[in-house]
N, C-alpha and C positions, 0 to 999 in steps of 0.2 A: 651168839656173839662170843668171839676169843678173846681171853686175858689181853688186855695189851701187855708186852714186852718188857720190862724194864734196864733200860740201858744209861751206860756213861760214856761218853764220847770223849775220845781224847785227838789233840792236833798234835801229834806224833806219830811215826809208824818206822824209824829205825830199828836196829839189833837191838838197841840200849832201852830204849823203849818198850821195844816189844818183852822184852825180858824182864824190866820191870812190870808191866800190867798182866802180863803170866802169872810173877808173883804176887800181887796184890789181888787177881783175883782170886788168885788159889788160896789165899788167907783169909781172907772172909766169903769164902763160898761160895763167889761168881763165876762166871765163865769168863774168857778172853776171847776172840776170836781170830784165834795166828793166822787166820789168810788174811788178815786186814793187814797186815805188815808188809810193811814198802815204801819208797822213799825214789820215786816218788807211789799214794796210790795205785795200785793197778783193775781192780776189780768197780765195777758200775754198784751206783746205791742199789737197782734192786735184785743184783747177786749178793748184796753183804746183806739186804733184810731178808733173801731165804735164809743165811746162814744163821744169823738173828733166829730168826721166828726157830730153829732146829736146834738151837744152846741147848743144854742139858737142865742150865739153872740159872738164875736171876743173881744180882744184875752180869749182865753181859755188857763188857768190855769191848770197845770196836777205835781201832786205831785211823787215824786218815792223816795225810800227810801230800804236798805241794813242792817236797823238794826246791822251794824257793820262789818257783813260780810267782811270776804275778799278776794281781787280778784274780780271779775264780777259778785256777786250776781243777782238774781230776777231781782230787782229796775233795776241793772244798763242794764240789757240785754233788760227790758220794754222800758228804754228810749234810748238805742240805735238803737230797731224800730221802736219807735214813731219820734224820730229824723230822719233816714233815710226814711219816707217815703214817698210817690209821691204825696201823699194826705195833707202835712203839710210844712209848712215853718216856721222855726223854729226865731221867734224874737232875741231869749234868752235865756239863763240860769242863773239862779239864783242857786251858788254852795254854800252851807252852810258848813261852818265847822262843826267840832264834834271833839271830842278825841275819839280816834280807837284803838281798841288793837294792831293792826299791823298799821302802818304808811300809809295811799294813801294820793298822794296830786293831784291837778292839778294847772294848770295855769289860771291864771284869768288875766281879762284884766285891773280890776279896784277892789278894796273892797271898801266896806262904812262900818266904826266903828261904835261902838252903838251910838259915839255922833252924829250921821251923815255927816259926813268928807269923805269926797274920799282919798285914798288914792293909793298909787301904793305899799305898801304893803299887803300882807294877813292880815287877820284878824284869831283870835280862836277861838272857840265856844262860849265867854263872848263880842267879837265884840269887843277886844281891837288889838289892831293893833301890827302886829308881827312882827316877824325880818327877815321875807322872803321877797323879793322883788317879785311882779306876781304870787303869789302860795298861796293856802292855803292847809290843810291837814281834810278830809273830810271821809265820808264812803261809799258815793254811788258818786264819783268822780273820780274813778280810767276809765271810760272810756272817760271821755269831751273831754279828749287832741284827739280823734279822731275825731271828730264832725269838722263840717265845720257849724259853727254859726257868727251871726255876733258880738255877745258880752257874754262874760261869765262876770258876776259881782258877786262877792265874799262878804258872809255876814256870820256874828254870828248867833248863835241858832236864827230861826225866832219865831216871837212871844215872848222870852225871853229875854236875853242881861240885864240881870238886873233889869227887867219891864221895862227896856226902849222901847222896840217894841211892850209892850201889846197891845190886841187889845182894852182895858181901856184906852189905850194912842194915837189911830190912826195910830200905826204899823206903826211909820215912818222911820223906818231903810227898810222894807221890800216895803212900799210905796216909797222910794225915790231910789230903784233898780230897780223895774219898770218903772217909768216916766223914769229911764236912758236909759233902755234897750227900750221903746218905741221910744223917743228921738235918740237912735243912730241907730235903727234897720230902721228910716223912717216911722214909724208908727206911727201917730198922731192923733189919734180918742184921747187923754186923752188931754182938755184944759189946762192944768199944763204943759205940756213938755214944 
């Protein structure tokens, strides 16, 4: 029997995105996987778990993204079988706002504002803190609530929020959703949790 996988899934897959979860994994030691980058997805879930199952190193970062779509786009059908499968165990989600033309939201177990604040409301796309309590409203988020993960954490446009997450700045709104999601998933390969 093979290790399962250990991955964090993020509902992004822009430039800004991608450049930050390049550098966040490069900082605590994971992989990223830059062909997940695209907006919208382009690649099927079980082209991105061979690329998965071929990382070099744990955890492995995997981007999906709906360019707005709505309903169950691409993105979100990639990462409901890279989530479902036998080969992966899933840390986390990292669920990004956006403004949508149509409204999806999910539930999130925790947001971090651009200041970097936990909080138990959603956050929006600018990482200011909303007036939903457990939810934000997203574009490739209309399937999580299915997922049996151990943490979904809720963040603003990654990479952006103001410059505050550049990666000119050490992307620390999307760095400090990781350590959390590493920290509550039991996975402690990152000296910072």
């Amino acid at each position: 029997m093979t290790k399962k996988r250990k991955v964090i899934l993020v509902t992004d897959g822009d430039e800004y995105a991608a450049r930050s979860i390049e550098y966040v994994a490069a900082k605590i030691g994971g992989r990223a996987i830059s062909r997940t980058q695209g907006n919208p997805t382009t690649l099927s879930g079980p082209q991105i778990v061979k690329l998965i199952l071929t990382a070099k190193s744990d955890p492995v970062f995997v981007m999906f993204d709906d360019c707005g779509l709505l309903g169950e786009g691409a993105g979100e059908m990639a990462l409901k079988y890279v989530a479902e499968n036998q080969h992966i165990e899933v840390l986390g989600i990292i669920a990004v706002a956006s403004k949508t033309h149509q409204t999806e939201w999910t539930r999130v177990d925790v947001s971090i504002d651009r200041f970097g604040e936990l909080t138990e409301f959603g956050v929006d796309k600018s990482g200011i803190r909303d007036i939903e309590i457990g939810r934000i409203s997203g574009d490739t988020v209309y399937c999580l609530d299915q997922l049996n993960v151990p943490i979904i954490v809720g963040i603003g446009d990654i990479g952006k929020m103001a410059r505050k997450d550049s990666v000119k700045n050490g992307c620390p709104i999307t760095m400090k959703a990781v350590r959390l999601i590493l920290k509550r998933s039991g996975y402690h390969d990152d000296p910072n949790c």
